[in-house]
Each structure stands twice: as structure tokens, then as C-alpha cells.
DSSP file (Angstrom, degrees, kcal/mol; ACC not computed):
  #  RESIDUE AA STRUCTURE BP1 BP2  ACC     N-H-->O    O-->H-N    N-H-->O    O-->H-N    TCO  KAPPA ALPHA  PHI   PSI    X-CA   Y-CA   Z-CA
    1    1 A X              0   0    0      0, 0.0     2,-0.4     0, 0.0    26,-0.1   0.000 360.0 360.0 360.0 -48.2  -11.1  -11.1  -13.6
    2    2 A X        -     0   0    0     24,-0.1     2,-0.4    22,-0.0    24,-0.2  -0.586 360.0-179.0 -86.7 133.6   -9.5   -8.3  -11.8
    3    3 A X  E     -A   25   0A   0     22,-3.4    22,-2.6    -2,-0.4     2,-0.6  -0.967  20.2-167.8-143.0 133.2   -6.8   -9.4   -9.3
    4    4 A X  E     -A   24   0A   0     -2,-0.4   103,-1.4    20,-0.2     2,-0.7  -0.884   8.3-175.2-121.9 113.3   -4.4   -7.7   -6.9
    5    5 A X  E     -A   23   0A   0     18,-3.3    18,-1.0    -2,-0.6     2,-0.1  -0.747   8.8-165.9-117.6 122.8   -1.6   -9.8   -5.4
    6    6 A X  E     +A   22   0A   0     -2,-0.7     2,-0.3    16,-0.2    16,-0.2  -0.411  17.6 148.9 -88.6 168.8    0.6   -8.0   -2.7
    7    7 A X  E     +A   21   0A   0     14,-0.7    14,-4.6    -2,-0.1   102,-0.1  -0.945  37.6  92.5-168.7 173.6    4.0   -9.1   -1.2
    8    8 A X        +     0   0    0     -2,-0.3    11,-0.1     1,-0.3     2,-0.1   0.224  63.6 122.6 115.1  -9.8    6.8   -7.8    0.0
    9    9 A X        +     0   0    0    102,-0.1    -1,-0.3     9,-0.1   102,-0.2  -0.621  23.0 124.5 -94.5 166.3    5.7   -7.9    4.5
   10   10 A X        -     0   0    0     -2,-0.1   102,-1.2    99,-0.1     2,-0.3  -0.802  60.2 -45.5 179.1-169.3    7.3   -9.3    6.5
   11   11 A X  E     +e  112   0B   0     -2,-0.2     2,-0.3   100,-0.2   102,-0.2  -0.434  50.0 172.8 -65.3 143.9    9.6   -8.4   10.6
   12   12 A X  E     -e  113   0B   0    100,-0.8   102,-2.4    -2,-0.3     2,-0.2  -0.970  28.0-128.4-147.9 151.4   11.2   -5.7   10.4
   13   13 A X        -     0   0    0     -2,-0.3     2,-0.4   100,-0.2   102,-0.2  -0.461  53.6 -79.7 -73.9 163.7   13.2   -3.7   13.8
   14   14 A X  S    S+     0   0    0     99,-0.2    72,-0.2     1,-0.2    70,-0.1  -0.907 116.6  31.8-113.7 149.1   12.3   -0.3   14.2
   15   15 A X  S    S+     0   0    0     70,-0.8    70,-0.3    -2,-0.4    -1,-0.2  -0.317  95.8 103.4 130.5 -83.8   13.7    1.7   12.3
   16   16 A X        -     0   0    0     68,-0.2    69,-1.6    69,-0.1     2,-0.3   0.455  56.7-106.3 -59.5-162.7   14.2   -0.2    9.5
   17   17 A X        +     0   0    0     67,-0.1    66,-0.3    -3,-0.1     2,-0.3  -0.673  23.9 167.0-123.6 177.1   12.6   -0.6    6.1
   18   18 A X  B     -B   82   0A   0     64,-0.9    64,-2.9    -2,-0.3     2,-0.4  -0.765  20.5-144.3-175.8 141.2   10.4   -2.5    3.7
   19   19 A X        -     0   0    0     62,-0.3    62,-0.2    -2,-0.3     2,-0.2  -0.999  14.0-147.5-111.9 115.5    8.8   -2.0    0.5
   20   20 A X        -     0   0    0     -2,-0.4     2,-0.7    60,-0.2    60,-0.6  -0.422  10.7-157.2 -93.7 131.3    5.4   -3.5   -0.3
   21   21 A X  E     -AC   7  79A   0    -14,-4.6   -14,-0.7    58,-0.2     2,-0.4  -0.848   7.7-168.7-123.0 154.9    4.6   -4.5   -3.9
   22   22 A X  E     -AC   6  78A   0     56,-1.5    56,-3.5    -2,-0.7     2,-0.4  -0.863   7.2-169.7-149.0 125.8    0.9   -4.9   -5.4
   23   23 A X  E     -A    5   0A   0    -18,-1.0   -18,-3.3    -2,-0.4     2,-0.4  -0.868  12.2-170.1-103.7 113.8    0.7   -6.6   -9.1
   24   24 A X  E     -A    4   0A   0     52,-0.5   -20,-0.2    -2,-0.4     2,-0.2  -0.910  11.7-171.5-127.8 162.9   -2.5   -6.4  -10.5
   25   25 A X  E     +A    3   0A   0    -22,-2.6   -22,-3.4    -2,-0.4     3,-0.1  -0.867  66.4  35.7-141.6 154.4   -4.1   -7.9  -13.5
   26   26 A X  S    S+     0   0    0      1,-0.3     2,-0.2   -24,-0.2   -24,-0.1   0.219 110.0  65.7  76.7   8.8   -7.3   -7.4  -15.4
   27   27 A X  S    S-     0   0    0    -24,-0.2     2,-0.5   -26,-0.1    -1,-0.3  -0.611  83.4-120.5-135.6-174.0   -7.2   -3.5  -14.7
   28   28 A X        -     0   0    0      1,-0.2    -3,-0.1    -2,-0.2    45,-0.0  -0.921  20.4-162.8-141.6 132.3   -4.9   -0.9  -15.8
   29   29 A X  S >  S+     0   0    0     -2,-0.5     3,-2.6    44,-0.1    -1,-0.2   0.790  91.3  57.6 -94.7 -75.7   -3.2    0.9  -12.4
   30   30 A X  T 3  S+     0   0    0      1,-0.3    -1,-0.1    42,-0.2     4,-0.1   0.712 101.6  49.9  25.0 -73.0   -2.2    3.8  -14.4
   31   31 A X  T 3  S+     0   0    0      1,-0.1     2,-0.3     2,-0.0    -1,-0.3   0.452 113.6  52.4 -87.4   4.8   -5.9    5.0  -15.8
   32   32 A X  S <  S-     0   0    0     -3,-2.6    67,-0.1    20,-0.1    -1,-0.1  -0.999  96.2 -91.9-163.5 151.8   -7.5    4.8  -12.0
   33   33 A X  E     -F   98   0C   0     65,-0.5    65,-1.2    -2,-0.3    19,-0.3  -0.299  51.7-176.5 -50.3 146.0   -6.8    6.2   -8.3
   34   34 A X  E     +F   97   0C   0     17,-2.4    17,-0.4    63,-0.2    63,-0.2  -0.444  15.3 116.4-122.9-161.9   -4.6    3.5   -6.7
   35   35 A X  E     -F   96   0C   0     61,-0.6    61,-3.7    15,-0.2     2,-0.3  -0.456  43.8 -90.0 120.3 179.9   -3.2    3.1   -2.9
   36   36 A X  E     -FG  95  49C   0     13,-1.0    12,-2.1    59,-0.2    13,-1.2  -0.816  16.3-169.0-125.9 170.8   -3.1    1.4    0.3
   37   37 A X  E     -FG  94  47C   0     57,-1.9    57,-1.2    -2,-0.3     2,-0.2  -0.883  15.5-151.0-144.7 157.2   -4.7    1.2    3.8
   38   38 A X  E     -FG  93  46C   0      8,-0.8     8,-1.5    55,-0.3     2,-0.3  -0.559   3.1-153.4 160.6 120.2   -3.5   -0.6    6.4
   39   39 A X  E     -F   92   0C   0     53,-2.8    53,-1.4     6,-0.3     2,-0.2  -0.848   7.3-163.3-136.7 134.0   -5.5   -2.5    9.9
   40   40 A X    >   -     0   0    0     51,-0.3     3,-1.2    -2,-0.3     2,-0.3  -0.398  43.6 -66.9 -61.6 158.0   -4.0   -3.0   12.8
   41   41 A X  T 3  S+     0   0    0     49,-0.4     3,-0.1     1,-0.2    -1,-0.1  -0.458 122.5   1.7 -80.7 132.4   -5.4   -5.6   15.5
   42   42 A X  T 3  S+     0   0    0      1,-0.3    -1,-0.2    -2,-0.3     2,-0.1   0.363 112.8 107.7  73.3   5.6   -8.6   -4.5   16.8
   43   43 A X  S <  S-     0   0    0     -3,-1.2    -1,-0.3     1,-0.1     2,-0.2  -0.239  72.1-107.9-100.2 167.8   -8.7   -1.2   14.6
   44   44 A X        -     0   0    0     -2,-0.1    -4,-0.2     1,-0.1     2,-0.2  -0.521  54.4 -83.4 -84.8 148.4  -10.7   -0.1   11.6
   45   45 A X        -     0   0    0     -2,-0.2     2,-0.4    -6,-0.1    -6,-0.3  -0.557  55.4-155.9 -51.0 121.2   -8.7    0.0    8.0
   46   46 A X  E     -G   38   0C   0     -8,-1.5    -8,-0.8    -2,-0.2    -1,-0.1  -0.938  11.4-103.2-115.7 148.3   -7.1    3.1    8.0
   47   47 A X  E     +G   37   0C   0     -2,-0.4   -10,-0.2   -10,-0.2    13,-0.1   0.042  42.4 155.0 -50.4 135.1   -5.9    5.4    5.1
   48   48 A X  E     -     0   0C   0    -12,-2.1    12,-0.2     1,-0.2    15,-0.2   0.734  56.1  -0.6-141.4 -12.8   -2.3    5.7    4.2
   49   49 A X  E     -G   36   0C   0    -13,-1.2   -13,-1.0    10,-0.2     2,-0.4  -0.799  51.3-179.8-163.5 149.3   -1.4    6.6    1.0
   50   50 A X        -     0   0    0      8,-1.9     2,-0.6   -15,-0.2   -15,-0.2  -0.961   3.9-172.7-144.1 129.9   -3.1    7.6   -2.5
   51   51 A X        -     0   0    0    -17,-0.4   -17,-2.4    -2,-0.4     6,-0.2  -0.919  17.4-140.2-132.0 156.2   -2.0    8.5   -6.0
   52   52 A X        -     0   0    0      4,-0.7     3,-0.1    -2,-0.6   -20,-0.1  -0.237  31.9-113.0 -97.0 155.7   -4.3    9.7   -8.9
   53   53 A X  S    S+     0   0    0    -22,-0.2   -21,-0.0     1,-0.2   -24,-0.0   0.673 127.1  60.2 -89.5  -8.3   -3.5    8.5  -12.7
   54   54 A X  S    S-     0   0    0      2,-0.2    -1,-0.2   -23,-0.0     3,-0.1   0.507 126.8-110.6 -81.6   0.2   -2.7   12.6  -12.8
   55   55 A X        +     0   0    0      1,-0.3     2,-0.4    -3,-0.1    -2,-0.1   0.869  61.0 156.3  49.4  57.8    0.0   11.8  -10.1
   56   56 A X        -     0   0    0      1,-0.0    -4,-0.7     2,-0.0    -1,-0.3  -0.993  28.0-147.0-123.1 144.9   -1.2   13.3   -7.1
   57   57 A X        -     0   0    0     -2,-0.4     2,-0.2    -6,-0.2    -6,-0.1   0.199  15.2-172.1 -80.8 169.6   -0.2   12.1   -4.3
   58   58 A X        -     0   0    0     -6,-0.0    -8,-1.9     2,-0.0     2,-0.4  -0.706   5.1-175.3-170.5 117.5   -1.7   11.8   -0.9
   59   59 A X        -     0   0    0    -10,-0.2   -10,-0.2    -2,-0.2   -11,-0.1  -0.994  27.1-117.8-110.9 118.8   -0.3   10.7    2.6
   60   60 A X    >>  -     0   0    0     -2,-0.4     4,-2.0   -12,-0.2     3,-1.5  -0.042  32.4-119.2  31.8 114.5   -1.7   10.1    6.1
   61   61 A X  T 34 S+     0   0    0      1,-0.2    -1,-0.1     2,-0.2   -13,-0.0   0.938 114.8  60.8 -35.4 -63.6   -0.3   12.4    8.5
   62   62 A X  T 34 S+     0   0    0      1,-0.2    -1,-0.2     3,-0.1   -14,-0.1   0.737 114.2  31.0 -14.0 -57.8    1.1    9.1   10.3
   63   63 A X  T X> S+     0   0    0     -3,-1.5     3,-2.5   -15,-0.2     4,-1.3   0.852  86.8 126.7-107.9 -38.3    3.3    7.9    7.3
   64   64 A X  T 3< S+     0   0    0     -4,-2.0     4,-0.1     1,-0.3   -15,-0.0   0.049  80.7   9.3 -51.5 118.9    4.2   11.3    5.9
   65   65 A X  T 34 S+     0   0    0      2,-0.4    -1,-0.3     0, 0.0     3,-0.1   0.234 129.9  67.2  98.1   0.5    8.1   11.8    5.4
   66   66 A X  T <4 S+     0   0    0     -3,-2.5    17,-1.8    17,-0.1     2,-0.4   0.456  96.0  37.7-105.1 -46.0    8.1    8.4    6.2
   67   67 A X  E  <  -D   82   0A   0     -4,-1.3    -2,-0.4    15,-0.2     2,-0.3  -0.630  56.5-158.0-107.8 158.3    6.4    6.3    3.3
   68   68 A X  E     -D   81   0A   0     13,-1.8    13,-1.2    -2,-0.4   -19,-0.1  -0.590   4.2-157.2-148.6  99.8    6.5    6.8   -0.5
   69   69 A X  E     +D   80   0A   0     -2,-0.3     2,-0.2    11,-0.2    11,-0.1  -0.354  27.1 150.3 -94.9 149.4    3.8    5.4   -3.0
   70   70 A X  E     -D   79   0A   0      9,-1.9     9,-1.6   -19,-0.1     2,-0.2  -0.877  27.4-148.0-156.6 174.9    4.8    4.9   -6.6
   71   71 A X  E     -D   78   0A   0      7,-0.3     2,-0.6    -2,-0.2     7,-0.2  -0.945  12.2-139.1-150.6-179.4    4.0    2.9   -9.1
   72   72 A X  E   > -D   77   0A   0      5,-2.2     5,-1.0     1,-0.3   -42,-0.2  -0.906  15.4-164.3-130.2 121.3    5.8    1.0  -12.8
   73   73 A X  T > 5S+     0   0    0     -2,-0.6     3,-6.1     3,-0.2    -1,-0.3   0.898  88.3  53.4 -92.9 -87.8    3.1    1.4  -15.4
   74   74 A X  T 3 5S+     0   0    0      1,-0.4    -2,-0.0     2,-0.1    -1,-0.0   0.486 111.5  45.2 -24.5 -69.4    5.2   -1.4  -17.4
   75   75 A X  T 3 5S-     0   0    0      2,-0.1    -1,-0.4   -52,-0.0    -2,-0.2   0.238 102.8-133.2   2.1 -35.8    5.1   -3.4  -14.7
   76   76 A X  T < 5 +     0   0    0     -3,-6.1   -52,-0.5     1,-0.2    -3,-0.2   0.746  68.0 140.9  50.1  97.0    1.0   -2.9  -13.7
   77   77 A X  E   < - D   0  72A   0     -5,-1.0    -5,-2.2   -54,-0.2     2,-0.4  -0.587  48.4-170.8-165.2 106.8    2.7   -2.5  -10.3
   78   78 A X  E     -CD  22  71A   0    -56,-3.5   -56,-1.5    -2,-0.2    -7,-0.3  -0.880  22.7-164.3 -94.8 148.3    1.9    0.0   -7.4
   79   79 A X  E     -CD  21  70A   0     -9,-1.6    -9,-1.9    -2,-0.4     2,-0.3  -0.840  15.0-152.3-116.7 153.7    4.9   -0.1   -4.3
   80   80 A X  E     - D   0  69A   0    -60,-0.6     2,-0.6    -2,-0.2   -60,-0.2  -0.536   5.9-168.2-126.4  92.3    5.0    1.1   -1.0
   81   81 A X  E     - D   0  68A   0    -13,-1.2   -13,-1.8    -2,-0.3     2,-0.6  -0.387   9.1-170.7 -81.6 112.5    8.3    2.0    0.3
   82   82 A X  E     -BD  18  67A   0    -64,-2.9   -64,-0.9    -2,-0.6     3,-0.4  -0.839   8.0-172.2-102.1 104.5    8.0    2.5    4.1
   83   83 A X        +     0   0    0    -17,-1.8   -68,-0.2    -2,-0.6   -17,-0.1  -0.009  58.0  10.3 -51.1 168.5   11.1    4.0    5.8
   84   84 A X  S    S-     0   0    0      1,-0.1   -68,-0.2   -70,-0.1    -1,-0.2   0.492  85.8-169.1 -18.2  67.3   12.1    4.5    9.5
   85   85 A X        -     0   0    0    -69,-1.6   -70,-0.8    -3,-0.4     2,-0.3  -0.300  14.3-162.1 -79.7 158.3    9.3    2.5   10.5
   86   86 A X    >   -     0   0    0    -72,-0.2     3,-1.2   -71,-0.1   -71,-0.1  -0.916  37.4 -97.5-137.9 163.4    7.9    2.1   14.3
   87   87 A X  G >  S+     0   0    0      1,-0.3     3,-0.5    -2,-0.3    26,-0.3   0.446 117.2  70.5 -72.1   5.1    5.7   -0.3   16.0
   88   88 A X  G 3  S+     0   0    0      1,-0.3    -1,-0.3   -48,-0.0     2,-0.1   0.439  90.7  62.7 -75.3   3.5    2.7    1.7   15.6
   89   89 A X  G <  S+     0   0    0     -3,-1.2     2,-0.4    24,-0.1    -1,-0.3  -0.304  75.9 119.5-113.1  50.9    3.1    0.8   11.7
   90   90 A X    <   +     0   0    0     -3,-0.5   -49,-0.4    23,-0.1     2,-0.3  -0.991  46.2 102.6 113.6  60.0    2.5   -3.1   13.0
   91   91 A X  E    S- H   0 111C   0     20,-1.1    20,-0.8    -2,-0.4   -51,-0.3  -0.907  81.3 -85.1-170.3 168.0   -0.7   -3.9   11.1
   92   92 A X  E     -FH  39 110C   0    -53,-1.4   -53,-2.8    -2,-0.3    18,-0.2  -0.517  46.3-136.2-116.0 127.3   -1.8   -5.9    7.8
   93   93 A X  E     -FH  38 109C   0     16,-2.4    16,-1.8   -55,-0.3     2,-0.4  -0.560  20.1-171.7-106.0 154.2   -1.4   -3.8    4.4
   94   94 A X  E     -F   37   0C   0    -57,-1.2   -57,-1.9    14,-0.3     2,-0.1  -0.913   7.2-154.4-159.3  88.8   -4.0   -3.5    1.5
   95   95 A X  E     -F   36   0C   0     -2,-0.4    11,-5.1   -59,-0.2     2,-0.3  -0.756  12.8-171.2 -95.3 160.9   -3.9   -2.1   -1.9
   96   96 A X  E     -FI  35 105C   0    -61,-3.7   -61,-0.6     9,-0.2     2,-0.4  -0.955  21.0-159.5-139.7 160.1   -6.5   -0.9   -3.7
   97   97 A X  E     -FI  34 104C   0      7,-1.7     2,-2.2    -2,-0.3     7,-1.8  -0.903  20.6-144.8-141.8 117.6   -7.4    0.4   -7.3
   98   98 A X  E     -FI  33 103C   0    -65,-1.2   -65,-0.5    -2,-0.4     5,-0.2  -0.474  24.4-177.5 -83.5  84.0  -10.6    2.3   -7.5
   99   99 A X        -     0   0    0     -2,-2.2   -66,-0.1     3,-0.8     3,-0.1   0.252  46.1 -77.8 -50.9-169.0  -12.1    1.3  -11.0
  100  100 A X  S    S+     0   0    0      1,-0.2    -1,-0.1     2,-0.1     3,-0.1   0.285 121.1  14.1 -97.3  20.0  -15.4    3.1  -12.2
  101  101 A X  S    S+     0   0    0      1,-0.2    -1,-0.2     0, 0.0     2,-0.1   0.148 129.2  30.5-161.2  25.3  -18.0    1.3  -10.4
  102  102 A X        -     0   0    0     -3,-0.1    -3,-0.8    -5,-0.0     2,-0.5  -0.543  62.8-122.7 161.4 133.9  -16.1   -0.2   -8.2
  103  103 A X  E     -I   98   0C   0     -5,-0.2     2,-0.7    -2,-0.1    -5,-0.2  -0.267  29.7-150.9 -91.3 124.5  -12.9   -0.6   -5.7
  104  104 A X  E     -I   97   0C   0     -7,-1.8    -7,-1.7    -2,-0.5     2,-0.6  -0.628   9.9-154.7 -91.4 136.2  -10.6   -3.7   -6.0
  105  105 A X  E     -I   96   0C   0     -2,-0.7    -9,-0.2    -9,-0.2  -101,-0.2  -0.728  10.2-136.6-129.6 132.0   -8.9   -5.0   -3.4
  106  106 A X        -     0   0    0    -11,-5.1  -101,-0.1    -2,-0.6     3,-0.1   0.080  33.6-110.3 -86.1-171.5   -5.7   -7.1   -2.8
  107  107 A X        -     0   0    0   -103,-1.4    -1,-0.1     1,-0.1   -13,-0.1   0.632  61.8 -93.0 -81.4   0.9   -5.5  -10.0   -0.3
  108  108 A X        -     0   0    0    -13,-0.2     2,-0.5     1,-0.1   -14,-0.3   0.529  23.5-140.1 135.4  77.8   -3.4   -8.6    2.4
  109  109 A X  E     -H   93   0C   0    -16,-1.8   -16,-2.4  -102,-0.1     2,-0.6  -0.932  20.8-141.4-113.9 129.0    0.4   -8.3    3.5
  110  110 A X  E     -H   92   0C   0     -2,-0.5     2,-0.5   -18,-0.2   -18,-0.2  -0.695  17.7-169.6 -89.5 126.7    1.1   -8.6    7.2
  111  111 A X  E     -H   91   0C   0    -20,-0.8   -20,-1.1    -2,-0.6     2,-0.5  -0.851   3.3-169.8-121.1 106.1    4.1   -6.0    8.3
  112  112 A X  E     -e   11   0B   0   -102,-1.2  -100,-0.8    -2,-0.5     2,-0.7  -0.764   7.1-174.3 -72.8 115.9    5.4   -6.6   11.9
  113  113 A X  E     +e   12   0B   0     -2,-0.5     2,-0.3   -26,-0.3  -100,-0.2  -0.947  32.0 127.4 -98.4 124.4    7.8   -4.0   13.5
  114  114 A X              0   0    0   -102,-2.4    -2,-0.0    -2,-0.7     0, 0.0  -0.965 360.0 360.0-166.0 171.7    9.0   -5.1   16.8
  115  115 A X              0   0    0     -2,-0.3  -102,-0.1  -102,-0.2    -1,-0.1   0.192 360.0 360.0-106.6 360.0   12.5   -5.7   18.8
């Protein structure tokens, strides 16, 4: 019933930019914590950015001053707008929205930074 479908990854230089989109249906993004994490090859997921329905925020050391999570309540839509990115940011992107007994999760967007 609940579904989260990401887009938006894709090559990038470094340097450059990209924004990550996650459209979910059968939940409300709004009313529950949302964000994304992030694996790299041969790593564990790791956290990168998290917002509250009271809209606080939360960054990863990593991404901070670099990335910027938002989301379009109209829309059901959380984004991830990544900035001067470098190839350590090279790893397969995730959102999630932590309902009340459980976390949903979407299927995945691969973002490559390279030269």
C-alpha cells in the first residue's frame, strides 16, 4: 500500500549538482520523520539527511553545507538537492519515511560523481 519511488540520479562531474526526488503514496510525508541514506560499494547505508513533520532538520557531517532536504506537502514529495558534490558522494540513494510501526523505504537511485 505504501510506496516510495525515487528519481532524479544519475553522472554527474565533480563539482556539480543533482537533486533527488522521492514520491510517495499511501502515507502522508508531512505527518512523519522523512530522509535519506545513502550506500556506497562495499559500505553499510549510511545517514545523510533527516527532517521532522515539526521541520527539523538534520545533516551528516559529510553533506552539511553541501546538501539540502526539503519537501512539497502538495506534492507528497521529499527532495534532495546535493551541491558541489565529490566522488566520495558516489553511492546508491534511499529515502525513507518512518511511519508508526514501521519505516518505508524507496527502491533506490544510483548517483555517480566521477571525471
Amino acid at each position: 500500500q505504501v510506496r516510495l519511488v525515487e528519481s532524479g540520479g544519475g553522472l554527474v562531474q565533480p563539482g556539480g549538482s543533482l537533486t533527488l526526488s522521492c514520491v510517495a503514496s499511501g502515507i502522508i510525508v508531512v505527518r512523519n520523520i522523512m530522509g535519506w541514506y545513502r550506500q556506497a560499494p562495499g559500505k553499510g547505508r549510511e545517514f545523510v539527511a533527516s527532517m521532522t513533520s515539526g521541520d527539523r532538520i538534520n545533516y551528516a557531517d559529510s553533506v552539511k553545507g553541501r546538501f539540502t532536504i526539503s519537501r512539497d506537502n502538495a506534492k507528497n514529495t521529499e527532495y534532495l538537492q546535493m551541491n558541489s558534490l565529490k566522488a566520495e558522494d558516489t553511492a546508491v540513494y534511499y529515502c525513507y519515511i518512518r511511519g508508526l510501526i514501521q519505516t518505508y523505504w524507496g527502491q533506490g537511485t544510483q548517483v555517480t560523481v566521477s571525471s
